[in-house]
Each structure stands twice: as structure tokens, then as C-alpha cells.
C-alpha positions in Angstrom: -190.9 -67.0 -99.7 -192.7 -67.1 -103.0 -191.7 -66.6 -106.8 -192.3 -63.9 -108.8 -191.1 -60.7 -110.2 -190.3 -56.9 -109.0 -192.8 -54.4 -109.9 -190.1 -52.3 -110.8 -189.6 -55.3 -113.3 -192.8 -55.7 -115.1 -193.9 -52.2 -114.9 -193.8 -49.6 -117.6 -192.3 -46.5 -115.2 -192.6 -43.2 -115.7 -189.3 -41.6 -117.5 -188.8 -40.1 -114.4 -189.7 -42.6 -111.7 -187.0 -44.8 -110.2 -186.6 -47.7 -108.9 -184.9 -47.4 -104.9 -184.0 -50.0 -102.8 -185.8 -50.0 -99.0 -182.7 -49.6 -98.0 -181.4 -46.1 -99.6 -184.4 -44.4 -97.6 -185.6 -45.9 -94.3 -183.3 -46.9 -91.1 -183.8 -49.1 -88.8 -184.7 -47.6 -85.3 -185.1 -49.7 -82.1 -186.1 -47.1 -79.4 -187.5 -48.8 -75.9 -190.0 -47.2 -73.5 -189.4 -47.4 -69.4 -193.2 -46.7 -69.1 -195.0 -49.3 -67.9 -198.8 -47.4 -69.3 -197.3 -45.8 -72.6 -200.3 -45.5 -75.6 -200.2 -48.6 -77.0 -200.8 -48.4 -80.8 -202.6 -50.9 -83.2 -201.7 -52.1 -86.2 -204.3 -52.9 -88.7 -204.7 -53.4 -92.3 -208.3 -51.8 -92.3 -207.3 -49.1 -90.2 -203.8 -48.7 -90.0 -201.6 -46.9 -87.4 -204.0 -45.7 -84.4 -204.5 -46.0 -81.0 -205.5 -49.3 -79.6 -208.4 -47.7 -77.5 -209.6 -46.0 -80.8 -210.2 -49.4 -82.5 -211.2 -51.3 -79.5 -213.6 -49.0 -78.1 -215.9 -52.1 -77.6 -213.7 -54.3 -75.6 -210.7 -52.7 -72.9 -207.3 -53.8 -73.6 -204.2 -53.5 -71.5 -200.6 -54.5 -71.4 -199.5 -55.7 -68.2 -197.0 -53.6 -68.7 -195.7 -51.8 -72.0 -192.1 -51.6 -70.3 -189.4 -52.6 -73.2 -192.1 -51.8 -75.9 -190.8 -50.3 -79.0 -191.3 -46.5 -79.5 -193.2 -45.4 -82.3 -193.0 -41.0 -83.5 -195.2 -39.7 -85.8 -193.9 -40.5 -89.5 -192.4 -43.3 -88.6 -192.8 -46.9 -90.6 -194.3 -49.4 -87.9 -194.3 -53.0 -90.0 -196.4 -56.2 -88.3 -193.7 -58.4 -89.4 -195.9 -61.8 -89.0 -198.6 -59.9 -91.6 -196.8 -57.7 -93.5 -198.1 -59.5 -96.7 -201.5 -59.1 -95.1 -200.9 -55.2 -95.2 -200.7 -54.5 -91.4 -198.0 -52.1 -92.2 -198.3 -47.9 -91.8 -197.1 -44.8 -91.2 -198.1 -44.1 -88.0 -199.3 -39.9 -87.3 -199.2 -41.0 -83.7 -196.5 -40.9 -80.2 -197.3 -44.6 -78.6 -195.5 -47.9 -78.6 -196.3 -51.4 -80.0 -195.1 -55.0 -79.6 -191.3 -55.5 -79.2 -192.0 -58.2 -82.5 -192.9 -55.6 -84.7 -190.0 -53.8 -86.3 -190.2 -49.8 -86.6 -188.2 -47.7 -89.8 -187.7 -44.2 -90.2 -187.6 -42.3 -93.6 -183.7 -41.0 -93.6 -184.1 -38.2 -96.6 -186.4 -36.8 -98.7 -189.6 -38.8 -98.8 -193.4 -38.4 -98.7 -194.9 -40.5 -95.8 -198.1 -41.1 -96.7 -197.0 -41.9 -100.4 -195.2 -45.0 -99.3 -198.0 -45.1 -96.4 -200.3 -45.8 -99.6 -197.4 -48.0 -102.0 -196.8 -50.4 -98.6 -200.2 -51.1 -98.4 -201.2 -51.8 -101.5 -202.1 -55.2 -102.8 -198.7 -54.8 -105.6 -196.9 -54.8 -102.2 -198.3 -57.1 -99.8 -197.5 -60.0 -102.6 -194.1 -58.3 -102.7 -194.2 -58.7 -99.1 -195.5 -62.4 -99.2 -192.3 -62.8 -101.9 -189.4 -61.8 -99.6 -190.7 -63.1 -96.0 -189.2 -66.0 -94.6 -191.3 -69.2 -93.9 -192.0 -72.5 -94.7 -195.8 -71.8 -94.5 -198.3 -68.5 -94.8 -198.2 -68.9 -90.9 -194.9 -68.8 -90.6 -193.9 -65.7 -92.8 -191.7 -62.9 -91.2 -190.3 -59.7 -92.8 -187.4 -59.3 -91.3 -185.1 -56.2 -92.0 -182.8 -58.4 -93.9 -185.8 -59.4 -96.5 -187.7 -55.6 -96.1 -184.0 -53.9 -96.9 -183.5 -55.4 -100.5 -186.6 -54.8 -101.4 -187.3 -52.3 -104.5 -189.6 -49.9 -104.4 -191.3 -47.3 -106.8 -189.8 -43.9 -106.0 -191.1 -40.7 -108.1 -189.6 -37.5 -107.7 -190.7 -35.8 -104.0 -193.2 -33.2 -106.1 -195.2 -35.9 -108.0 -195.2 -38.4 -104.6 -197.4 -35.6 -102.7 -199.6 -35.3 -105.5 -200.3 -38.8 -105.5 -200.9 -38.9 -101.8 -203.1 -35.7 -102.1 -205.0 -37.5 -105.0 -205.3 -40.8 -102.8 -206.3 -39.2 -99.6 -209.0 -37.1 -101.3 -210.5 -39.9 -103.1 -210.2 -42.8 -100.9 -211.9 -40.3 -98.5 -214.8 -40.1 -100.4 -215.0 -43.5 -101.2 -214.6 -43.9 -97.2 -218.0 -41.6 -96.6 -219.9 -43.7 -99.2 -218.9 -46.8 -97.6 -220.2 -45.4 -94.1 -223.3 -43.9 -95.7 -224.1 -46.9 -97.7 -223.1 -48.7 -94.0 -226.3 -47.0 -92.4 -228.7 -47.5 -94.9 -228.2 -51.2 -94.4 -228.7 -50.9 -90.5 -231.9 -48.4 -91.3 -233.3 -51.8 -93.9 -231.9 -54.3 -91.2 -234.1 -52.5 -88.3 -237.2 -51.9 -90.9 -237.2 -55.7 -91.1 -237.2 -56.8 -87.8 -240.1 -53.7 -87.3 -242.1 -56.0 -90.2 -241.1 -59.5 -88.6 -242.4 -58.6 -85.0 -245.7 -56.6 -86.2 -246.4 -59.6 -88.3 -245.7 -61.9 -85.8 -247.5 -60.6 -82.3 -249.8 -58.3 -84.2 -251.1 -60.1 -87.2 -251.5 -58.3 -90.8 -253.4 -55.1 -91.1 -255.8 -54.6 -93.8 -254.0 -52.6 -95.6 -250.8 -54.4 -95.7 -252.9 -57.4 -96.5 -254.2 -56.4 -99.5 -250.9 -55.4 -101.1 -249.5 -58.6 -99.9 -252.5 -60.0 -101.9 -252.0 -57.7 -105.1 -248.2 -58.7 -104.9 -249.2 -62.1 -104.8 -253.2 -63.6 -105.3 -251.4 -66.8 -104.1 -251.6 -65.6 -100.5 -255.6 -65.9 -100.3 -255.4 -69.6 -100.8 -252.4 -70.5 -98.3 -254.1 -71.9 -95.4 -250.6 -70.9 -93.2 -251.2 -66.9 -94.3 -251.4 -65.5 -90.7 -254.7 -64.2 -89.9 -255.9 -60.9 -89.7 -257.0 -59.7 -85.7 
């Protein structure tokens, strides 16, 4: 556990935001599969709540059996409790089942999931993570119920807490299709430069590209390890 203050402590809150305790507005559920092949769900601060075949589409993963595994429905809290601070925490949208370690919460009232989806894994909130979890060293850390319970949170009304996830999803979104976009153009670049490296290499320079190498740089004609025209 680390020092520090509440975000409800330090922060200037809307008139009518409130500060809520975990507690007053997610239970504790501990549902156990008999399945031995259930969906087995990842948990992932980049990606969130999502099936494990979905993020590990590279590599195959399997339980030897997902017997005893915990139960996850869609909108409920699934919480990593060895990296909550690290943000592997989510509403999942998905039926599966993770690792009996992990601990799963259920909203009990009025709530907006993905609002809290957002405020959980935010970096205000993994520190407020890192503050409550128990452990001598990062390594260590756990977030039990008994440190996530007490914790305060920033509740708005209901109204203005889908507005905010409306506003988030949107944007974050877009920012997501930039990201991707921005993604390809540097795999387009990083295959253009290999093209250049192995035409130089097995093929020599072409005239053309020779002279603009030279007009780029008249100190090419005098270094006797230029590569030689064909």
C-alpha cells in the first residue's frame, strides 16, 4: 500500500457529483462453472474484457480444464486482483469464465457500466488501486474485496454518467482508428525500406536513383564504398 490522497479529496466536484463508496454499489459474486471448456476470458489493460481466442489469435491457449473457474455475465466488474493498479480491470460485455484468483463484482442499483468501465481504468484509479492493495512490494500487490470495498469513487448523477461514457466511447474511438491508420502507414514505410535495402544490395543503384542520391549529397561521388552501378 502506498500514501496519498482520495480523488474525491483533492478534486474540485461538480455540485452535483458525489462521492460513493465501492461498496454502496457493486457485490461481490462468486459463481463457479462445472464445464470443463467454458470461454475463457482475458483480462487486459490494452484491451480489456474479451475472449481469450480474440486476443491470442496468434498463439492457441487452453485450460486443462476451466472446471471451478469463476463465471463472468455481461456487465459484470471482472478485477485482475495481482494488477489492478496496472489497469487490468473491466466490465466485461461477454458470457465466459476467468481465473478462480480474480475476483468478479456486480453493479447492485442504478449505475452506468461503461462509466465506471472508463473511471476503473483510468490512470486517477490504477494509483488509487496501487494505494489500497496489500503488499510489501509492486509484485506482491493484491486488491482484495476488503481494500476494493472502502474505496471512494466519483459517482455523478445516472444521466450525466452515460453522457460521459457516450462522449468517451465516441472519442476514444476515433482516436482508436487513427492509432490503427497511423499503425499501417508505418508497416507500408517499414516494407518500402526493406524494398530499398534489398534493390540496393543484390541489384546495385539505378541511374536515376543515383543521381538524386548525388544531388542529395555531392559527397557520395567521392566515397570509394558507394556501391557501384551494374
Amino acid at each position: 500500500m502506498i500514501s496519498g490522497q482520495s480523488p474525491t479529496e483533492f478534486l474540485d466536484l461538480p455540485e452535483n457529483w458525489k462521492a460513493r463508496r465501492v461498496r454502496t454499489f457493486l457485490e461481490k459474486v462468486d459463481d463457479r462453472t462445472e464445464e470443463s471448456d467454458a470461454p475463457l476470458l482475458s483480462v487486459s489493460k490494452y484491451t480489456g474484457i474479451r475472449p481469450r481466442e480474440e486476443v491470442d489469435r496468434d498463439r492457441e491457449f487452453r485450460a486443462d480444464s476451466t472446471e471451478g473457474y469463476k463465471i463472468v455475465e455481461p456487465g459484470d466488474l471482472v478485477v485482475n486482483i495481482m494488477l489492478a493498479w496496472d489497469g487490468a480491470v473491466g466490465f466485461s460485455e461477454h458470457e465466459g469464465v476467468v481465473s478462480p484468483s480474480y475476483e468478479i463484482y456486480r453493479l447492485t442499483g442504478q449505475g452506468d457500466m461503461t462509466y465506471f468501465h472508463y473511471l476503473f481504468r483510468s490512470e486517477l484509479y490504477q494509483y488509487e488501486f496501487a494505494r489500497h492493495s496489500t503488499g510489501i512490494r509492486r509484485s506482491r500487490w493484491r486488491l482484495y474485496k476488503s481494500d476494493f470495498f472502502p474505496i471512494e469513487v466519483l459517482y455523478p448523477p445516472l444521466e450525466q454518467q452515460s453522457r460521459i461514457a457516450s462522449f468517451l466511447d465516441h472519442h476514444t474511438a476515433r482516436i482508436d482508428r487513427l492509432v490503427e491508420k497511423k499503425q499501417r502507414l508505418l508497416e507500408l514505410l517499414e516494407e518500402k525500406r526493406q524494398a530499398v535495402i534489398t534493390e540496393a544490395v543484390t541489384r546495385g543503384l539505378r541511374r536515376a536513383d543515383t543521381k538524386l542520391a548525388l544531388a542529395q549529397n555531392p559527397r557520395l561521388a567521392s566515397d570509394p564504398t558507394r556501391p557501384s552501378r551494374n
